[in-house]
Structures are given as C-alpha cells and as structure tokens.
N, C-alpha and C positions, 0 to 999 in steps of 0.2 A: 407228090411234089406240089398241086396246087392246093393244096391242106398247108401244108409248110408255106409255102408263101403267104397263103390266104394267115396264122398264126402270126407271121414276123408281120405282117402289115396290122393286124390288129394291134399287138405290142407296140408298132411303131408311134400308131394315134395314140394310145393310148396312155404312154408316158408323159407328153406334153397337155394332154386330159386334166391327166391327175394332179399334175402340179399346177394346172391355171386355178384348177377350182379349188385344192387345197390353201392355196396363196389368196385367194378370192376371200375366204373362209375365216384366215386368218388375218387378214386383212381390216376384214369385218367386222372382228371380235376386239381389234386394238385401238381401230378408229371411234366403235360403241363405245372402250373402256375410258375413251377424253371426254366422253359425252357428244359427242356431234355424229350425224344421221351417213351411216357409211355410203347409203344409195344414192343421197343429194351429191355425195364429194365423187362417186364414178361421174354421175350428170354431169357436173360439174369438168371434170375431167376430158369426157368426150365430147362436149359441147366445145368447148377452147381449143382440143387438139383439133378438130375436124374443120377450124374456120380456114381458109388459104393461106394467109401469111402463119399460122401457127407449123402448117405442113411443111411451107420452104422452110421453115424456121428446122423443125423435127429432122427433115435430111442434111440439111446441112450442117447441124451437130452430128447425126449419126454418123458423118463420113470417115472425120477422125478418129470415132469410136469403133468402126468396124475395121479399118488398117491396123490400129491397136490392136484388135483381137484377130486378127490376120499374124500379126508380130509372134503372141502371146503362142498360138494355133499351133506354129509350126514347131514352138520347144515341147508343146503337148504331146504332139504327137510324136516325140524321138525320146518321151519320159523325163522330160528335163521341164526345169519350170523356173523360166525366165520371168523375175520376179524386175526383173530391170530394165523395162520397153520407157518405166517413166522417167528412168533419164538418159535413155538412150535417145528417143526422139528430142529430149531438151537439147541436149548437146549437140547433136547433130543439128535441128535446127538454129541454135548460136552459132556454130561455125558457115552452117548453108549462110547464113542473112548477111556474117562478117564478109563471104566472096563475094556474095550476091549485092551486097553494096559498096564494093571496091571497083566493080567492072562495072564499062558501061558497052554491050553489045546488043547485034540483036535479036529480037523476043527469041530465035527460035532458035539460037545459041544460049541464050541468057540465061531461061528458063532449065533446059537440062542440063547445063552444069549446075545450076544452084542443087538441083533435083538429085543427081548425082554427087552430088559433095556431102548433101546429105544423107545419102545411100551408104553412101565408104565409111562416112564419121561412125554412125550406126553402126556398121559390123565389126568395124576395127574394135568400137569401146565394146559388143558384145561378144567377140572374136574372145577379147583378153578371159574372161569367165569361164569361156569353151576352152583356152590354152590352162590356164590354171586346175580346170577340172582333168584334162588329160597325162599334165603331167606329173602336179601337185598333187591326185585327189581330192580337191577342195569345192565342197558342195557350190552347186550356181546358184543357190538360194542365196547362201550367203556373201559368195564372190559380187554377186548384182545387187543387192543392198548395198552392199561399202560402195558400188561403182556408183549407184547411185548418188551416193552422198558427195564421193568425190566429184563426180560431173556437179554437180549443184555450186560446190566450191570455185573450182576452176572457172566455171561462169560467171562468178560472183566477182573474180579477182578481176579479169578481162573487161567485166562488164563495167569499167567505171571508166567517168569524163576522162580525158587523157589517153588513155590505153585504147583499146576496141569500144567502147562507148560512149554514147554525148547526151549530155543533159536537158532536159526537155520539161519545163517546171519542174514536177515533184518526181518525174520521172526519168529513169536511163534506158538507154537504148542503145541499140547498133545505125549507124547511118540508117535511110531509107533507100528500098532499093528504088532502081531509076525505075519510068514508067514501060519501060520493054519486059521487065520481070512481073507483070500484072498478070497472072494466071487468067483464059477466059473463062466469062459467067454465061450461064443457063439462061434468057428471057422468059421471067415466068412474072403471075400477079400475086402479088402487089410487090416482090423483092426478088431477085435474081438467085439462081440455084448458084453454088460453087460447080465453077467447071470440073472442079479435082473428083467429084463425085465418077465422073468416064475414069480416070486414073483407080479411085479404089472398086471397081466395076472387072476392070480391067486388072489390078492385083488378086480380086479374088476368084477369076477364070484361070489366075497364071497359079494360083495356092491348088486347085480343085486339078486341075493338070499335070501339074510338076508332083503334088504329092499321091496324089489316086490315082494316077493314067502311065507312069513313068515309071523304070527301073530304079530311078535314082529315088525315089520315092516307097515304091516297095522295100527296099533297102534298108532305110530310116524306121518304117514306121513295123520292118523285122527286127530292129536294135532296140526300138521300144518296146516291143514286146518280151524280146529274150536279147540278150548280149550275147549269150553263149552260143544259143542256138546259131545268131550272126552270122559270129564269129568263126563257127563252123561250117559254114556255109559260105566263107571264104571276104565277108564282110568287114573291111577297114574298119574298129568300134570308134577307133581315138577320129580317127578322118570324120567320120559322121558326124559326132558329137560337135565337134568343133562346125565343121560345115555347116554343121543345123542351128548353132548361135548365130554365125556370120548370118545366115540367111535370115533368121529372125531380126537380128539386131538393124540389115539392110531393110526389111518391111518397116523397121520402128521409125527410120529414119524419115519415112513418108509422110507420119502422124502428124507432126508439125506443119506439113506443105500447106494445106488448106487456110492456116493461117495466115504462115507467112506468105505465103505469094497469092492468095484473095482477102485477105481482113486488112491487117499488121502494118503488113509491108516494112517491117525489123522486129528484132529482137528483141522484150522489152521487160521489163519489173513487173508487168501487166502480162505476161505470155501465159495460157492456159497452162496453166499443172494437173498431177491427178490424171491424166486421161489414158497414162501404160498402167494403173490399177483400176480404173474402169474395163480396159479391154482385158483382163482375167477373169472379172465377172460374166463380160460378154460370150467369152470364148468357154467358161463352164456352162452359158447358159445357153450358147449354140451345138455343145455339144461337139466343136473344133468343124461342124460342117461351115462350108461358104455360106449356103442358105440359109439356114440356124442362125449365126452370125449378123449376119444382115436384117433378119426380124430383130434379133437381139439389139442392137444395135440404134435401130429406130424403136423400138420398146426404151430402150433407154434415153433415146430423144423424145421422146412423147413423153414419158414420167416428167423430165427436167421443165418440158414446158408447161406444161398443166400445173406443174406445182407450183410455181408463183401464182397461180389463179388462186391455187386453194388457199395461199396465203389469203388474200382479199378476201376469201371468204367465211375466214377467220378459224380455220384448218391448222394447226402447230405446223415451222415449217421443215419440223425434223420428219413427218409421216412420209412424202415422199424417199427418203432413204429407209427408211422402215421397208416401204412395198419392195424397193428395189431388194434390199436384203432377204424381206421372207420367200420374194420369186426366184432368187440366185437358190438360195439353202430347199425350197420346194421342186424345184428341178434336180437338181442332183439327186436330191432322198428319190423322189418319181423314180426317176431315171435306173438308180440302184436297186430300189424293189423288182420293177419291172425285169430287168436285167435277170435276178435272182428266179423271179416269176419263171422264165423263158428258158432255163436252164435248167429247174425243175420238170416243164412240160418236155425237153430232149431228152432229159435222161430218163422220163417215164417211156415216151416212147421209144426211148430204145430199148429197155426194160421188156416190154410189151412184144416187141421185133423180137428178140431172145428168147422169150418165154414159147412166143409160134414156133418158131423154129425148131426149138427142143421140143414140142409136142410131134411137130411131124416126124423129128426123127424116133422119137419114139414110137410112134405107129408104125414108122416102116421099120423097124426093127420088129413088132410084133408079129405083124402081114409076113416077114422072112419068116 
C-alpha cells in the first residue's frame, strides 16, 4: 500500500515536471529562432514579475481568471464543455451594472444584489444550453457559441445613449454605480489588492466542497464518467446536466464582479473580454483542481505582466501568447503520457499479483 502511494505521488510530481521543462525547452528553441537570447527574456521576466506593484498587479488579474476557470471547472467535470463562461459573465455583468446603477442603497444591501443579479443572469443564459442539450440534443459547444454571439448582440442593442446607456466621449456605458456599491480593497504597497480576491478564495473552498466532499457532487462527476452507469444507479442525467450549466453559468456570473464593483464601476465598450476563454486554458492547465487553478491562474497573471517588459526589451509581442500556448498544449500531452505511464505500471502489477498467485496454486496442487 505504501509502494502504491509512494507510485501515484511520484506520477503526481512528475507530470507538472515534464511539462514545465518541456515548455521551458520549447520555449527556448522559438525565442532562439527570432534571434534574441531566451535566458535574458526569463531575467527579464522574473526580474518585473517579482518587484511589488508587478505582484498586486499579477493577483489582481488572476482573480477574474481563476472564477473563470472555477466556471469552466465545473462543466468539465460533468463532461460538458462550457465553451460560453465568455459571454455569460459579459451579460450578466451588463445586466448586474444596469441594477446596480438604478438603485441607490446601502453597501451591504447594494452590493449583493448586484452580486446576485449577476449570479441569476449567468445561469439562466447557461441554464438555456443545459435546456437545449436535454431536450433537443443539441451539443453545448455549440449552443454556447451562438449564446455567445447572441449576448454580445443584446448588449450592443441596450448599450446605447437613450436605452440602458450614456455616452461618455468616445465611449458608452451604463450609469455608474453609486459609491455604496464600491467593493472593499486589500491595503497593500504601492496599490490596493481587489477585495473580490476573499469572494474567489472563498468560491473555490465552495467548488472543492460541493464537488469532492458532497453527494451532489459525486453524482455529477458519476454522469461524467458514465451516463449509463448514473443512470443505473438511479441518477437524474437530464437534472445534472442542466444543474451543472446553471451552476457554471452562476460561477461565470462573478467573473465580471471584480471589475465592476472595484475598477469600472459600469458597464462599458472598454469592459474586459476574452477572459471565459482564458479560464478554459486555466482550468486544462489546473487540471479542474481548486489549487491547480489558482497557480494557473497567477501563471497567467505573471505572463501578461512581464510581457509588456519584453516588449521594451525589444521581444516580438506575440511570444507571450506563444508561452502561454506551448504550457496549456505541454501539460495536457505531460498529463496524458503520464496517465498512460500509471496505467501501464497497474496493470503490470496486477499481472505480477496473478501470475504469484497461480504459482502458489500450483504448488499446492503439487504438495496434494
């Protein structure tokens, strides 16, 4: 038994081993082929990420990006692949900024409704993908694509002077929200953490709980595995499926919060995009764990900021998406050797167990 442990702990290091240094490697070999010196641009890199304001900087982007793949996380694990966290969070954050700057109450009313408004918006528009797929058969790949496009639309129409938005030189927006809906900040040097960091702290104890410690959890991540099996086991398929969008689509709905209620403060032609296709890199690069995620997460806050240094230092500024790329595709490949590795070394030793086994029986069939 402590063979077997001592095994799965070695494979455990050992996959994130393989792909640092495989990604290191190749890394190396692409940043050589522009001609500039791979070793100076990590310097380069570590030197910028490690000063203080670079590091509030680093968390405070990874917050968003780790709710995101909190979102992503949980259609992973039920085998569905919510390809639409990036415009679930959009839209739900549009509709959160439309309440949230219509009322004026206070902070500790103000704030959880906005929070919740955008909690609901999120699973309703993820809910409809999960409806479609259970009754329709219609894959969530592509149900969440179109939604996506359609939320973008819908926001487009809303979002002008007149209607839910006000112009603001070159830009539109939603009102601002009053100063009760100010989310609180972290006191750190030289620049203030996002408080919302406790909020995604605190969503990924409730991911790591609800899906690894709970019935309702085991459940899901049975229907992932096998439907059938589930289903024999007396498991609602359609109820999950649907359930596990709603739940994802409500985690997407948080992605925005850090914005809108500590940057923003509304809705704007300037609102981050892109960040529900970040968090499916994240979430293959954590591996769908809480912890995994949260490296991942700050991995991917550290790249973003280092690489405007590399820019200055006269680095192309497409190499940071390169790293990001060959570390997403070098951990999976890791991941899936080693996997293969560890299944080969079970089924030898069980091989081995069989093979003893029939020996003894065989002697005591002799000795009779």
């Amino acid at each position: 038994m402590k063979k077997l442990d001592k095994n799965k702990l070695i494979l455990g290091f050992a996959a994130p081993v393989l792909a640092i240094v495989t990604a290191l490697v190749i890394t190396s070999i692409i940043i050589a082929a522009t001609g500039k010196d791979p070793f100076h641009a990590y310097q380069v890199m570590v030197d910028f990420g490690s000063k203080s304001d670079s590091q509030v900087w680093i968390v405070n982007k990874a917050t968003p990006y780790y709710l995101s793949a909190l979102a992503v996380a949980i259609g992973f694990r039920m085998n569905l692949f919510n390809i639409g966290v990036d415009g679930q969070y959009r839209i739900a954050a549009f509709f959160a900024a439309v309440v949230g700057g219509a009322l004026t109450l206070p902070g500790f009313i103000q704030i959880p409704v906005i929070i919740i408004v955008a909690m609901l918006v999120g699973a309703v528009w993820a809910g409809i993908a999960g409806l479609l797929k259970t009754t329709r058969g219609v894959s969530e790949v592509i149900s969440t694509i179109m939604l996506n496009a359609i939320g973008g639309a819908v926001i487009v129409y809303f979002l002008q002077d007149g209607r839910l938005g006000e112009k603001e030189g070159n830009f539109l927006h939603t009102p601002y929200l009053p100063d009760s809906a100010h989310f609180f900040e972290i006191p750190t040097e030289p620049k203030p953490l996002y408080g919302f960091v406790v909020v995604a702290a605190l969503a990924g104890l409730a991911y790591w709980f609800v899906l690894g410690r709970s019935r309702f959890g085991f459940d899901l991540r049975t229907v992932g595995r096998s439907e059938s099996a589930a289903q024999a086991s007396g498991v609602n398929v359609k109820r999950m499926v649907i359930t596990s969008m709603v739940l994802s689509g409500a985690m997407a709905g948080l992605v925005g919060m850090p914005t809108l209620l500590g940057v923003s403060y509304n809705y704007g032609t300037d609102f981050p995009t892109g960040i529900g296709f970040t968090g499916i890199a994240i979430a293959l690069l954590g591996r769908n764990h809480p912890i995994g995620m949260a490296l991942g997460a700050l991995l991917w806050g550290f790249l973003d900021r280092t690489g405007t240094q590399l820019e200055f230092e006269g680095y192309a500024q497409e190499i940071v998406g390169v790293i990001q790329g060959v570390i997403v595709l070098c951990v999976v490949i890791a991941y899936e050797i080693v996997r293969r590795y560890g299944l080969k070394m079970q089924q030898r030793k069980v091989g081995e167990e069989l093979a003893a086994q029939a020996r003894k029986s065989d002697k005591a069939e002799v000795s009779a």
